[in-house]
TORVOTOR-22963 format. One record per residue (C-alpha): residue in one letter; residue number from 1; x, y negated, z negated. Coordinates in steps of 0.05 Angstrom, whole numbers, plus 32768, in hexadecimal, padded with zeros to 4 digits. Layout:
<recs>
["A",NUM,[X,Y,Z]] ...
</recs>
This chain:
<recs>
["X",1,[89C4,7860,7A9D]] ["X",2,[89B8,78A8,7A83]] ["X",3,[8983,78AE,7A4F]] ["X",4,[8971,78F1,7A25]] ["X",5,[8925,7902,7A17]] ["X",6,[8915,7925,79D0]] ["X",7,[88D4,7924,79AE]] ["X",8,[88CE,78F9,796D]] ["X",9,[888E,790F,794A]] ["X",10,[8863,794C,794B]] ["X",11,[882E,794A,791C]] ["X",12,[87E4,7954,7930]] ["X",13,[87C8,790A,7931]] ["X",14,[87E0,78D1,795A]] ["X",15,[8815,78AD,7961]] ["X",16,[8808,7866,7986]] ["X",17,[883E,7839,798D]] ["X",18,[8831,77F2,7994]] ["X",19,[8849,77CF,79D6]] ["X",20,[888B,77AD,79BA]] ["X",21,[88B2,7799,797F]] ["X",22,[88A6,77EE,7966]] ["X",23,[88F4,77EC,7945]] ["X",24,[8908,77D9,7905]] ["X",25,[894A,77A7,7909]] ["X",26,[8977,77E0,78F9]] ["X",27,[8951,780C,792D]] ["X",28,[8952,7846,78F9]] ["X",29,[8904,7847,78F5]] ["X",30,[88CC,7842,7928]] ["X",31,[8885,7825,7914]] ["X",32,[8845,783F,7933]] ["X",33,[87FB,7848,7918]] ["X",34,[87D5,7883,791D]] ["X",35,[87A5,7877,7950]] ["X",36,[8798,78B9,797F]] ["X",37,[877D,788E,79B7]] ["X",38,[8786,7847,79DC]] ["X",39,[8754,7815,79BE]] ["X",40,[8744,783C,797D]] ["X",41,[8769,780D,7948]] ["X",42,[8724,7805,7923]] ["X",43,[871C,7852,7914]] ["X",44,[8760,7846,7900]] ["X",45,[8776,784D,78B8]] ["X",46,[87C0,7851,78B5]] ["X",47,[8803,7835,78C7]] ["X",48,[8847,7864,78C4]] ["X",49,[888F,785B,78D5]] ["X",50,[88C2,7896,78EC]] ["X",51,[890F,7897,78E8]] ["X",52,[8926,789D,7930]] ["X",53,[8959,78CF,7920]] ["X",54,[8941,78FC,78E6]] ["X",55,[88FB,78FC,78FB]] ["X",56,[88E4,78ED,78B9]] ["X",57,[889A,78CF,78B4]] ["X",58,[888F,7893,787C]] ["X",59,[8845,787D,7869]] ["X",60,[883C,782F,7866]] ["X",61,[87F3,7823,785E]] ["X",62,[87AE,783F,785E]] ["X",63,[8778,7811,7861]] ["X",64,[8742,781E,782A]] ["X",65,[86F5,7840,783F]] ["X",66,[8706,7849,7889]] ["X",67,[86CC,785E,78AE]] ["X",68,[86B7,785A,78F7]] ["X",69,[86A6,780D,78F6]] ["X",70,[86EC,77F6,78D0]] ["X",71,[8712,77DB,78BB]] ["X",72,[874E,77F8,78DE]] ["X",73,[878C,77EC,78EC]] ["X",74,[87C1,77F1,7922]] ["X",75,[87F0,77D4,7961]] ["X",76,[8829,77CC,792E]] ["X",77,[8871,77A8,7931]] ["X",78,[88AE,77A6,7907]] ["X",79,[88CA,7760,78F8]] ["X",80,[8906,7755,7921]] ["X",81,[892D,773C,78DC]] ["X",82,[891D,7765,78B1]] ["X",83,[88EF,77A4,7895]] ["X",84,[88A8,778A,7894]] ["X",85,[887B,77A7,78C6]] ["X",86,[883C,7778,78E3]] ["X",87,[87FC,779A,78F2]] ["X",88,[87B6,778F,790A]] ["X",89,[8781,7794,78D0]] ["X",90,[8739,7794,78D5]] ["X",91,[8710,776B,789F]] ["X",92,[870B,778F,7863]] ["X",93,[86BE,7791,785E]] ["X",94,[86AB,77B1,7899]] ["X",95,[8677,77DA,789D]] ["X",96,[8643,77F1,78D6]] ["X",97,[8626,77A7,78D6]] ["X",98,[8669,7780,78D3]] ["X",99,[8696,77BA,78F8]] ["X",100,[86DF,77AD,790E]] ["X",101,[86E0,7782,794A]] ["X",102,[870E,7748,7975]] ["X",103,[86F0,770D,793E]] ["X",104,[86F6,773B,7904]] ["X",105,[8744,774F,78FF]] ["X",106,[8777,772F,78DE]] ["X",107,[87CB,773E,78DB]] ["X",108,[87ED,7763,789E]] ["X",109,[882C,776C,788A]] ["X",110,[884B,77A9,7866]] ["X",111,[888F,77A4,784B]] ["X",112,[88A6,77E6,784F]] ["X",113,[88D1,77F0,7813]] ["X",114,[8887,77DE,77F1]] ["X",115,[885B,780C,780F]] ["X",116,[880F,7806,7813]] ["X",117,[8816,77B6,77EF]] ["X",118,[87F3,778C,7831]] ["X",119,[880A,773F,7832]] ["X",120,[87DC,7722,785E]] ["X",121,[87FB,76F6,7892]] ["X",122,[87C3,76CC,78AF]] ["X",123,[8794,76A7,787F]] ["X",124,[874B,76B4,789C]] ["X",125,[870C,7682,787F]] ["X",126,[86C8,7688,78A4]] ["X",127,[86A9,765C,786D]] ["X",128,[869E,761A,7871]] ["X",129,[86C6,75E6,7863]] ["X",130,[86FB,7610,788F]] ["X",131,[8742,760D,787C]] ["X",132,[8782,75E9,78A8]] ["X",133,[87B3,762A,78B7]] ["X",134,[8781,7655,78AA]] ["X",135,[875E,7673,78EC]] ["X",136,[8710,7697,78ED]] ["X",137,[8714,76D5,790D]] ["X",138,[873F,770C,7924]] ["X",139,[878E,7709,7936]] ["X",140,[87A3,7738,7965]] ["X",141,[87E3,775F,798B]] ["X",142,[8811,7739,7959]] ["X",143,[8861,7723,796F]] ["X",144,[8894,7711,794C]] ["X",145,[88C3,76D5,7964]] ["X",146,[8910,76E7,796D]] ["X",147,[8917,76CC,7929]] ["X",148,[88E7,76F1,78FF]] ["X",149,[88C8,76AC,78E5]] ["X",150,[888B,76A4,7914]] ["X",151,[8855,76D1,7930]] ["X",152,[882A,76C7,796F]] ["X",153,[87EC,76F0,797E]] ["X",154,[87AF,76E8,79A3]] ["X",155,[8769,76D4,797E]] ["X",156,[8723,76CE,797B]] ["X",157,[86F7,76A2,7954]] ["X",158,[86C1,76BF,792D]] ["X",159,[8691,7680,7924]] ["X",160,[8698,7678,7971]] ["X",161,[8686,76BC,797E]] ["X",162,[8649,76AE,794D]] ["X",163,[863A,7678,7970]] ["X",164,[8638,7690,79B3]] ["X",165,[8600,76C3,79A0]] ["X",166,[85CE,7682,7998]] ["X",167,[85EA,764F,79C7]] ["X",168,[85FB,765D,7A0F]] ["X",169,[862C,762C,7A12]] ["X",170,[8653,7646,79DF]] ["X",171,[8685,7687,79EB]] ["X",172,[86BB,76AC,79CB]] ["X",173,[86F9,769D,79EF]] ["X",174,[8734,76BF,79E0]] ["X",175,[877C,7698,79D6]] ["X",176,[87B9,7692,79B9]] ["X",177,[87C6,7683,7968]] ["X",178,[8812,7683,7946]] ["X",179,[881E,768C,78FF]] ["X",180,[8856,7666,78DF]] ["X",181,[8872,7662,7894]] ["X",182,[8846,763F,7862]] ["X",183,[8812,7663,7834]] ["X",184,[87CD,7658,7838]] ["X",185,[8797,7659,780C]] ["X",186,[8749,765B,781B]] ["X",187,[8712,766C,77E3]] ["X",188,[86FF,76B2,77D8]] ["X",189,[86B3,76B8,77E1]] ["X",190,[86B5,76F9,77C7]] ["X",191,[86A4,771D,780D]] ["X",192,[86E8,7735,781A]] ["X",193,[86D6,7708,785C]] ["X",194,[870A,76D6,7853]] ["X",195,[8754,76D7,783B]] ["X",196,[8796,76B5,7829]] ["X",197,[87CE,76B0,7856]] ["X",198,[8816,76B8,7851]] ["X",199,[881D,768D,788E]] ["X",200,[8803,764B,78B0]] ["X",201,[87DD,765C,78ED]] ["X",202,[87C5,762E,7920]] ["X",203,[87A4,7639,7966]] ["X",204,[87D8,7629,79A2]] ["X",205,[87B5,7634,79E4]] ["X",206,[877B,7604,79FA]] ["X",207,[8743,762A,7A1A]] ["X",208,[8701,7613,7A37]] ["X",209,[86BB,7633,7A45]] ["X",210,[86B7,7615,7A92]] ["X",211,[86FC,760A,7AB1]] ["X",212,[86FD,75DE,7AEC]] ["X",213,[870B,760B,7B31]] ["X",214,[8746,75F8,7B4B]] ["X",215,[8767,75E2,7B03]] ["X",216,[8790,75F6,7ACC]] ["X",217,[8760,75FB,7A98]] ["X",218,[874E,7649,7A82]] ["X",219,[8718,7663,7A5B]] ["X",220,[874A,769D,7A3B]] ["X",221,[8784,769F,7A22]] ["X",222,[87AD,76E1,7A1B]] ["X",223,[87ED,7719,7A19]] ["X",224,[8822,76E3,7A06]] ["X",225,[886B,76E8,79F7]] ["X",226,[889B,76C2,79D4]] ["X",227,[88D0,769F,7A0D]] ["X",228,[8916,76AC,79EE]] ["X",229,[892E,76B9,79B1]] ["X",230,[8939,766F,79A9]] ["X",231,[890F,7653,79DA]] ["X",232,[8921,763A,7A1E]] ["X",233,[894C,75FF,7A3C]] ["X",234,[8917,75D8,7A61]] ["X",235,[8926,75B8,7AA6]] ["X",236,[893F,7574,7A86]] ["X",237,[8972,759D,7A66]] ["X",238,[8949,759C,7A1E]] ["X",239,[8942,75D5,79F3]] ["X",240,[8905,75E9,79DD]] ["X",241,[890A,760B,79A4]] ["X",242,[88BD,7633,7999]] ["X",243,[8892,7647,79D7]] ["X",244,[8861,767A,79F4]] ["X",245,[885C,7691,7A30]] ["X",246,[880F,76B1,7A42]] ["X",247,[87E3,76C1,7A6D]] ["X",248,[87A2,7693,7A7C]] ["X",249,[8769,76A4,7AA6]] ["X",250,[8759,7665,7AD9]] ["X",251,[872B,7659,7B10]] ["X",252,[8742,7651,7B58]] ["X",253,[8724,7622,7B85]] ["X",254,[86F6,7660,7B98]] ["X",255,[86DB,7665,7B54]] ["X",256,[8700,76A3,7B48]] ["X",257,[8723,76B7,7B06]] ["X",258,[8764,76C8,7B09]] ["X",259,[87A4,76C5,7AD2]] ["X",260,[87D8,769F,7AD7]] ["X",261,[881C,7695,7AA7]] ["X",262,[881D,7659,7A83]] ["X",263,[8848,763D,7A4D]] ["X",264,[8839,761C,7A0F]] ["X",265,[8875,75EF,79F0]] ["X",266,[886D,75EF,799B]] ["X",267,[8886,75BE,7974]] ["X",268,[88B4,75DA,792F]] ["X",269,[8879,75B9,7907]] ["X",270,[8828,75D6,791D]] ["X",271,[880B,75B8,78D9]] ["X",272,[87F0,7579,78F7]] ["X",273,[87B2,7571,7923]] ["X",274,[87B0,754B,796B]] ["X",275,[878F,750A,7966]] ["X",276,[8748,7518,7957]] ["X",277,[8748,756A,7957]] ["X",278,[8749,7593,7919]] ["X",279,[8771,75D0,7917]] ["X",280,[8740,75EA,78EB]] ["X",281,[8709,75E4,7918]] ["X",282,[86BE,75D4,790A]] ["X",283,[867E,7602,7909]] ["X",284,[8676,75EC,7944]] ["X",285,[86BD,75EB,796D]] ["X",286,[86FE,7615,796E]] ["X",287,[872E,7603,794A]] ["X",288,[875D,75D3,7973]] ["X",289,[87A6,75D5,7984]] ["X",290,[87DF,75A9,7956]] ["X",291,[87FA,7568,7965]] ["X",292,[8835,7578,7997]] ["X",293,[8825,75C2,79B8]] ["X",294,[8829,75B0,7A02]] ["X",295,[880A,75E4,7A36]] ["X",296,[881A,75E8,7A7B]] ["X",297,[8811,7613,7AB8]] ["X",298,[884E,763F,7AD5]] ["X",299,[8830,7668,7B0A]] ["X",300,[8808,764F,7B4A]] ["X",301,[87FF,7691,7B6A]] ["X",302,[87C4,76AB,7BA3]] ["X",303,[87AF,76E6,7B78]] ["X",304,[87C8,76E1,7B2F]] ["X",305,[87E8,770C,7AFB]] ["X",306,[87C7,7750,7B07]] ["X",307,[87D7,77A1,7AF0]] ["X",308,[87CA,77C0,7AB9]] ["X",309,[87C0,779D,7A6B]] ["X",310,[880E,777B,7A62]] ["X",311,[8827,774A,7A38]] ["X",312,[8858,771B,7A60]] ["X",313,[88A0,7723,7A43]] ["X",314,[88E4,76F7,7A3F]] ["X",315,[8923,76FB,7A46]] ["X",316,[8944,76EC,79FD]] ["X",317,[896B,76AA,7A1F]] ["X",318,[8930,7696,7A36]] ["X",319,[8934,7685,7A7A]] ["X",320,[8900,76BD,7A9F]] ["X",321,[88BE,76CD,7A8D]] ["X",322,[88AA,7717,7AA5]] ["X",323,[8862,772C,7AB9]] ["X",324,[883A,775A,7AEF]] ["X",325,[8820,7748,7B2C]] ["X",326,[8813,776A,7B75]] ["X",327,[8840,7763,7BAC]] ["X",328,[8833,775C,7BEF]] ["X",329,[881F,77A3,7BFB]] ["X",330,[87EA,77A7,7BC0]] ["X",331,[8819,77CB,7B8C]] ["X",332,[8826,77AD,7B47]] ["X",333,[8867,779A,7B3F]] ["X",334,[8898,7771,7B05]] ["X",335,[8897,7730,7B18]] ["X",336,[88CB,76ED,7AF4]] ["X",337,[88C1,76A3,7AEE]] ["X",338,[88E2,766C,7AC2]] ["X",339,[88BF,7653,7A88]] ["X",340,[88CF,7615,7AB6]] ["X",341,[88A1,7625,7AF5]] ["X",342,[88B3,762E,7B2E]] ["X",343,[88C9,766E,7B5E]] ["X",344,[88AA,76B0,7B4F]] ["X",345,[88E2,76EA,7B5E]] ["X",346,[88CA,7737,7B60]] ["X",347,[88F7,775D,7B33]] ["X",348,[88D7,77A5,7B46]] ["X",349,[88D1,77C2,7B81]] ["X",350,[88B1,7801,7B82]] ["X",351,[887D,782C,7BAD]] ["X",352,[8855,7838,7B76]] ["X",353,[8838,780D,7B41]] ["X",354,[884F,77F4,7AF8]] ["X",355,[8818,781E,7ACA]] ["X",356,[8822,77F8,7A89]] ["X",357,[883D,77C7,7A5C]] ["X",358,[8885,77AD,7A6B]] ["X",359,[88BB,779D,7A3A]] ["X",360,[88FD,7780,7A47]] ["X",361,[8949,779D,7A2F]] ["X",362,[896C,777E,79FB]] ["X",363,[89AB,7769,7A28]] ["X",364,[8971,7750,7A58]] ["X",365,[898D,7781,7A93]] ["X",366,[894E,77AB,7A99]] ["X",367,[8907,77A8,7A95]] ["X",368,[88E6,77EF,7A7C]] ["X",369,[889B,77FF,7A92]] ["X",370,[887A,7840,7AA2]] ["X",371,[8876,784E,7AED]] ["X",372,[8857,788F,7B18]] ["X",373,[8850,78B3,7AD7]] ["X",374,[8898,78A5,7ABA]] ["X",375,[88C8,7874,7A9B]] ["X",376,[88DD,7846,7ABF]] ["X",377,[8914,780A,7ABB]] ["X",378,[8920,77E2,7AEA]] ["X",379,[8960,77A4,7AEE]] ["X",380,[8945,776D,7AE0]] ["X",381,[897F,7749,7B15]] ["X",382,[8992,7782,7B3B]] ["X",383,[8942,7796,7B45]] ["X",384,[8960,77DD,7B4F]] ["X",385,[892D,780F,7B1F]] ["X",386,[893E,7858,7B06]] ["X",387,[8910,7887,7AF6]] ["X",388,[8926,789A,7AA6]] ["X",389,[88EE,78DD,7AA0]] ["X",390,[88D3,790E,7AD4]] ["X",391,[8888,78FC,7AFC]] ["X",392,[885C,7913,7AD4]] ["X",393,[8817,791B,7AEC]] ["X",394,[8800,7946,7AAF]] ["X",395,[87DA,7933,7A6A]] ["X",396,[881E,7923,7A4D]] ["X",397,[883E,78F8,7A7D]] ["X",398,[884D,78B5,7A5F]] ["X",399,[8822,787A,7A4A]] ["X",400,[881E,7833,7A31]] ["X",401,[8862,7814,7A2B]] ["X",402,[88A5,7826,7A24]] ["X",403,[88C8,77FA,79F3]] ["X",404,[8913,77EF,79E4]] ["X",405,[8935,77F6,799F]] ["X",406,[895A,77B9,7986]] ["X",407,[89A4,77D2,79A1]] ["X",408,[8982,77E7,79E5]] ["X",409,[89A0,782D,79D9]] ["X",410,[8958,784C,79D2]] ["X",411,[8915,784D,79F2]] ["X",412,[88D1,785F,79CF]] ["X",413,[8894,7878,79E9]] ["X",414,[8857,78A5,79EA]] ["X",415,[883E,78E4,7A0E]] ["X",416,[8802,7913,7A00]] ["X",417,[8813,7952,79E6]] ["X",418,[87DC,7987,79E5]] ["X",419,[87DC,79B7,79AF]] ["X",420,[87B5,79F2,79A8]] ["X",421,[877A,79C8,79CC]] ["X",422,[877D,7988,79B1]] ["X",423,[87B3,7952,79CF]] ["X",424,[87DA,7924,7995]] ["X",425,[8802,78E1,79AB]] ["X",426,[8845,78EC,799C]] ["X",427,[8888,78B7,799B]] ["X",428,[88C0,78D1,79CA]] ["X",429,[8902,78B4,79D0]] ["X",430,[8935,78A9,7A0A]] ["X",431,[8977,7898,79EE]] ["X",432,[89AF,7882,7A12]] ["X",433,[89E8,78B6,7A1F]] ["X",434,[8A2B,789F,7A11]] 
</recs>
């Protein structure tokens, strides 16, 4: 395939796109915030969108009093269905004693013919009693299923992370929560600490402060991906119709930590507890997981997923789950499984190592990545990869993920250009040739 670079946006503050899902449906408009660095979403204080072709910058929101600690805002995605964009937004009260941080985030929505009017998707309620579907404490690196309905992201709890500062056996473990349709409402204490919810969210990954070596228990949860647009045919020949795929940190049997990919099966209803648990959680405990949600283990491997930050993608018919590993000679590659288990293939193949995030095309053919300072894709069945933009070893070679518009015409991503001293993230675009 033959791909033309141009430059998308050139004015003097950043331009960060998120790591997937940065298209609107129509691909006419790309959604970014306007961090300047990686990691700076609580400095943060606004999201944007730009038309693809025209160039044409559109304001969505600005958070109110932004200051160093918070709130900020950022890592934003466009709804697959339709024009609302889904963001990361610190809690609005933050201040130099309560600053922006993993327990203190929460996701918010922006419909962008209504500008600057937040809908807050995940109800948050740190005050006792708690509320079922709402969660207590920061949402995070939000995705959208393939229909628009359902959002996964990861979490942290913020009475656990309390906790943990006054008992030792306590500690903040990240994992996975999905919101689903349903409002929520918790009582407004008048702190701007808690919120309501335009969605049900519940807690889907079961972590654990000690895993057993040599198990499949995990103490984190993290990176996940929808499998399929409609979920995957399991090996009985079922369809499962909602799962995540994600990564989990275990312990070998030499007490190491190391990820693995694992798979958590979600039934179409997440409103009712397992026997015993409360989704809700206590002072005390974590919320626990709905009646139903069923994890499992995919990967046995000697050295785990490893590379740089990814989140593990699928195919849209569900049947391979894509994430980074090293091969035999030390150099991080694209790896495959089956939500199913089994056989690990090596889709890339290259002397030089996957540098980023990893996103997969639209007709499931390719998987795009940055590699040795350039665009790379790579067939996902062919596991032949062409290099889309010259090595670049300067300042403005490209970074952090290189994701695919909804036809799988275009490619977005971001290079540092220096101006006149300072260097600005800007959004370039490869687009297909005819």
């Amino acid at each position: 395939m033959r791909f033309t670079e141009t430059q998308l946006t050139h004015d003097r503050y950043g331009h960060f796109l998120n790591s997937t899902q940065v298209f609107s449906p129509d691909n006419q408009w790309i959604v970014y915030d306007t961090r300047n660095d990686d990691g700076g979403i609580g400095v943060t204080g606004s999201i944007e969108m730009v038309n693809a072709v025209t160039g044409k910058i559109q304001p969505l929101y600005r958070t109110q009093n932004q200051t160093q600690d918070g709130p900020g805002v950022g890592a934003v995605t466009f709804s697959p269905v339709d024009h609302t964009v889904l963001f990361i937004h610190g809690i609005r009260n933050a201040n130099a004693d309560r600053p922006y941080g993993f327990a203190r985030r929460t996701g918010v929505a922006i419909h962008t013919d209504k500008p600057f009017e937040p809908v807050f998707f995940d109800a948050r309620n740190i005050t006792p009693p708690f509320t079922p579907g709402a969660l207590r404490g920061g949402t995070h690196a939000h995705t959208w299923s393939g229909d628009g309905q359902w959002i996964s992201c990861t979490y942290n709890d913020y009475l656990m992370e309390q906790l943990s500062k006054t008992d030792s056996a306590v500690k903040d473990l990240r994992t996975i929560a999905i919101m689903v349709p349903g409002k929520v409402t918790v009582p407004d204490d008048g702190t701007l600490e808690n919120n309501n919810g335009e969605k049900f969210s519940a807690v889907v990954a079961t972590v654990t402060e000690n895993p057993k070596p040599g198990s499949d228990e995990i103490d984190k949860a993290f990176d996940e991906c929808w499998i399929g647009s409609q979920g995957y045919q399991k090996a009985d020949g079922s369809r499962q119709l909602r799962a995540i795929a994600f990564q989990g940190n275990v312990r070998n049997e030499k007490n190491e930590t190391i990820a693995e990919v694992f798979v958590a099966d979600i039934p179409e209803d997440i409103t009712t507890p397992s026997p015993g648990g409360r989704l809700e959680g206590t002072d005390h405990t974590r919320p626990d997981v709905p009646a139903g949600v069923v994890q499992r283990r995919i990967t046995h491997t000697q050295h785990g997923v490893k590379g740089p930050r990814h989140w593990l993608r699928s195919t849209s018919d569900g049947t391979l789950i894509l994430f980074l590993a090293k091969d035999s000679t030390g150099i991080t590659q694209v790896f495959g499984v089956s939500p199913n288990g089994g056989p690990i293939t090596q889709i890339s193949f290259n002397a030089f190592p996957v540098q980023g995030p990893i996103n997969i095309s639209p007709d499931n053919k390719y998987v795009s990545y940055i590699a040795d300072h350039s665009v790379f894709i790579t067939g996902i069945q062919t596991h032949e990869s062409e290099r889309l933009t010259p090595a670049d070893t300067s300042k403005s070679a490209p970074f952090g993920a290189a994701i695919w518009s909804n036809d799988g015409k275009t490619l977005a991503f971001n290079r540092r250009i220096e101006e006149e001293g300072k260097s600005y993230i800007q959004i370039f675009l490869l687009k297909q040739e005819p």
